[in-house]
N, C-alpha and C positions, 0 to 999 in steps of 0.2 A: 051841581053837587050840593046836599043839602049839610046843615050844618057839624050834622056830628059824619059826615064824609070822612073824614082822617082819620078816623077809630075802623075807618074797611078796609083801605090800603093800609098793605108794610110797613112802607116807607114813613106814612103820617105815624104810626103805632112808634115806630123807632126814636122816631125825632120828639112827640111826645114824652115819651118814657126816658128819656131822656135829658129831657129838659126841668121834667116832675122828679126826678132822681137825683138831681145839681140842688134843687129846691130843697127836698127834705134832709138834703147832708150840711148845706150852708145858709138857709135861710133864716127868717126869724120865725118865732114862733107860727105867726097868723098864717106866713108863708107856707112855712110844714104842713099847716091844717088845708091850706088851699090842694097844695099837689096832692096830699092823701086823697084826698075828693076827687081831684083829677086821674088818679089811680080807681077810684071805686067806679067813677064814669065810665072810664074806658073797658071795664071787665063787665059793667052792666050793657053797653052798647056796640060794645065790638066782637066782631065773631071767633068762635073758640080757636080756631086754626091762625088768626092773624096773633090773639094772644098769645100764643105756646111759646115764639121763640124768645121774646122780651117777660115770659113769666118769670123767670130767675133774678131779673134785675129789680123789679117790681115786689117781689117778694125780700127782696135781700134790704132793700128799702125798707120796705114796711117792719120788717124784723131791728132792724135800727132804731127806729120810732117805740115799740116797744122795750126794748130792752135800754134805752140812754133814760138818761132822766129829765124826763117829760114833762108839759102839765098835765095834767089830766084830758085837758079838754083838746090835746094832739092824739092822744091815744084811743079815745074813745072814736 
């Protein structure tokens, strides 16, 4: 399995999303800006169908980031 393998399986998609979701609620700044990435990765490399059912958490996330107060350079 090559590297970005776990963005094809569910299960990987879950546990990521997951994991990137703990991140941008309690982590620190640099941390936020990490799993945001790790959110952008996953929706650039993973297929439409393994997204759909983790789209709501990842979204709900990312809607967070926007609307608390940010630095700039988490938002962007």
């Amino acid at each position: 399995m090559d590297t970005l393998g776990i963005f094809r399986i569910d299960a990987g998609i879950k546990l990521v999303v997951s994991v990137a979701q703990a991140a941008i609620m309690h982590g620190s700044v640099e941390v936020r800006i990490d799993a945001a990435l790790v959110f952008k990765y996953m929706l650039d490399f993973s297929p439409v169908a393994n997204i759909k059912k983790e789209i709501i958490k990842i979204c709900g996330a990312l809607i967070r980031v926007v609307n608390d107060k940010f630095p700039q350079d988490l938002k962007v």
